[in-house]
N, C-alpha and C positions, 0 to 999 in steps of 0.2 A: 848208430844212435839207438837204434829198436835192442840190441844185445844191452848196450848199458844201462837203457830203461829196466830192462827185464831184470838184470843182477841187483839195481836199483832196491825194484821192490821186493825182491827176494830177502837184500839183505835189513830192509828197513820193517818186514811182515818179520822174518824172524825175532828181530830183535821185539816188535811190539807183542808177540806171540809170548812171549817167556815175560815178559811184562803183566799178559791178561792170566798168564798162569800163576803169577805171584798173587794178583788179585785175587781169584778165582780160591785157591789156598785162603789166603786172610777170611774171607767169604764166606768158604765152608767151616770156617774156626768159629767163626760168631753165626752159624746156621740156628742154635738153639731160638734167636733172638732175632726173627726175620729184620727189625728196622734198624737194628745196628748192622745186620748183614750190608743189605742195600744202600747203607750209609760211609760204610767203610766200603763197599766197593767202588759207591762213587765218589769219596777221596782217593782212592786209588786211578781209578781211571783219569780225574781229573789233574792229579797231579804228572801222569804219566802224559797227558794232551797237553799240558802246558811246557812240558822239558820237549818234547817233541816238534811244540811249534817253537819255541826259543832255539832246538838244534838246528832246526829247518832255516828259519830266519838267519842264523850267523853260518853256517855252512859254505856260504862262498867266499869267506873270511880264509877258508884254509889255505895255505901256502904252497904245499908240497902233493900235488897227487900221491905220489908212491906208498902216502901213508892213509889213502882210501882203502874202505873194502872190495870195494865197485875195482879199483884196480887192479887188487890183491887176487881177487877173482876173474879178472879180465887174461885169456891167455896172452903169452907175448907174443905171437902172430896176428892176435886181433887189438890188442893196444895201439890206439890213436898216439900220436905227438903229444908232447906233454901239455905245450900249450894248448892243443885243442881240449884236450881230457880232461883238464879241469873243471872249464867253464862245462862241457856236456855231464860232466861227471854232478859236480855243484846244481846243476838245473836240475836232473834227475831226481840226487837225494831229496833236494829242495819237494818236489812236489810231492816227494811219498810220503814223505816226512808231515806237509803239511796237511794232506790228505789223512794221515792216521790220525793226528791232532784233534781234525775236524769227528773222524768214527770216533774216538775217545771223549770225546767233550758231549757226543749226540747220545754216547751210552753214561756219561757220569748225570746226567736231565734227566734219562729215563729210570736210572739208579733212586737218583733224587727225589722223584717222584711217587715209587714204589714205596720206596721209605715212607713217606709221607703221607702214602694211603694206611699203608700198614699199621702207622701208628694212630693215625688217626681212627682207624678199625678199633685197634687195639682200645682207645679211649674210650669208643661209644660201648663197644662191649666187655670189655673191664681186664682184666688181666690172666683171668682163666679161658677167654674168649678168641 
């Protein structure tokens, strides 16, 4: 269980990782304009927390282990029974999944927010400011 945990969040951190690099890119495109930066990041972020908690949520939905990556990456000497692999498999994703949802949704508030000072900066001291 502790190896498929691990490959778990391996493969569920990679994938969020090339997710925070897209943001991260968009980000830097609209740097000129810090409250659209901060705003398009946190639609970024928040849309990436919410396809994450929807994956996480319907994940144990899936039929076929052998079409995980938690599998794909498991060698065949340490591969469980198929029936057991699932359900450990499906629990794993399940929590990394839901766990990055939650760091994506606590960075798209703090995005949010930023924004919203920014511009509210921006208001009290004018445009040049």
């Amino acid at each position: 269980m502790e190896r498929i945990t691990k490959l778990a969040r391996i493969s569920v951190t990679r994938a969020w990782g090339f997710c925070g690099l897209a943001i991260l890119m968009v980000m830097m495109g609209t740097a000129s304009h810090p409250p659209y930066c901060f705003t398009f990041g946190a639609l970024g972020c928040g849309i990436t927390g919410l396809i994450m908690a929807w994956y996480g949520l319907t994940y144990h939905h899936r039929r076929r282990v052998e079409d995980t990556e938690v599998w794909m990456l498991l060698a065949p000497e340490d591969r469980p029974a198929k029936a057991v692999a699932l359900p450990l498999i499906a629990t794993a994703m399940r929590d990394e999944l839901l766990e990055k949802a939650w760091y994506s949704a606590r960075l798209c508030g703090l995005f949010l927010v930023l924004a919203a000072a920014l511009q509210g900066v921006r208001l009290v001291l004018g445009p040049a400011g």
